[in-house]
C-alpha positions, -999 to +999 in steps of 0.1 A: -318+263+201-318+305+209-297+327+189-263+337+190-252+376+194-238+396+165-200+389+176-172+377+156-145+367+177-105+357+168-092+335+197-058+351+195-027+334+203-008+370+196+000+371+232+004+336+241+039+322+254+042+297+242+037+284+201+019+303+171+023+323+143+049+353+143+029+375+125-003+370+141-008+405+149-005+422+112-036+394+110-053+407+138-053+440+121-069+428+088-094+411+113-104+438+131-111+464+100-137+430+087-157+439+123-139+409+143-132+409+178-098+398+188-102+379+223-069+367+240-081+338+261-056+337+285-069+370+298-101+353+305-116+334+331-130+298+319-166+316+321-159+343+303-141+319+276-176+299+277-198+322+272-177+338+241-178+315+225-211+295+235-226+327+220-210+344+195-223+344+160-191+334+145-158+316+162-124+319+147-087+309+156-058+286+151-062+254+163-057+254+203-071+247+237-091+281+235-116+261+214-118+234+245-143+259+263-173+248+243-170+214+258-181+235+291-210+251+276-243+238+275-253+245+240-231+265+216-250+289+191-231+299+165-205+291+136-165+275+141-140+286+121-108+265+127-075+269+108-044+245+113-008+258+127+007+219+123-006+211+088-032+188+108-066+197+132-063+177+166-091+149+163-095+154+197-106+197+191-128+181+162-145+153+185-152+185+212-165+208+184-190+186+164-204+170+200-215+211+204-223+218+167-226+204+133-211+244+124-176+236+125-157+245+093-120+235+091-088+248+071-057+230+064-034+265+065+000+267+045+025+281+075+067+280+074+079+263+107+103+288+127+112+270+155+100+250+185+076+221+187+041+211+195+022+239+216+058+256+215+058+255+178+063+290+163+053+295+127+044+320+097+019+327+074+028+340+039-001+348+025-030+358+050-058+353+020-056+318+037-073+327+064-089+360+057-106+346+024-126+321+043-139+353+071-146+379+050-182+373+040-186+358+079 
């Protein structure tokens, strides 16, 4: 099965267009002091997407296309951590995930809706506990 590296990623939608949370990046700063890595996928290539997250020991975002890479990996190593933005996970990003790995955790995430909707949908998270709580002993 091998062995994934010692990385903890965030697959960061802080610089993203289009939807996500407003205050993503006061997150990203709790994240990183806990030894994550905050990745920004759309600065990637598809490869380099893979291969984060086909190998890292731990895999952590909202819910999103980002998590669509480990469909193109050929075995996926370590741990998902997946948190809601619309009160729901995609079955679709669930059906992807467990065909890689029975590692997938998943988090129904208490956000305010701001504006927009679907993949435009903006939102904001009160009380980061709700997703820090589940990482910190990651």
């Amino acid at each position: 099965r091998g062995k994934p590296d010692d990385r903890k990623i965030w697959l960061s939608r802080s610089k993203f267009k289009g939807g996500g949370l407003e205050n993503e990046a006061e997150l990203e700063t709790e994240l990183r002091g806990m030894g994550w890595t905050i990745v920004h996928p759309e600065e990637l290539t598809y490869r380099e997407q893979t291969r984060l997250v086909s190998t890292s020991r731990a895999v952590a975002g909202l819910d999103g296309s980002a998590f669509f890479s480990a469909l193109l990996a050929e075995k996926v190593l370590g741990e998902f951590f997946v948190f809601s933005r619309r009160n729901h996970i995609p079955p679709i990003l669930s059906l992807i995930l467990s065909s890689k790995t029975d590692r997938v955790r998943e988090f129904l995430v208490p956000l305010e809706h701001l504006h927009g909707e679907y993949a435009e949908a903006r939102y904001l998270l009160h009380d980061p506990e709700h997703i820090i709580g589940p990482l910190r002993n990651v």
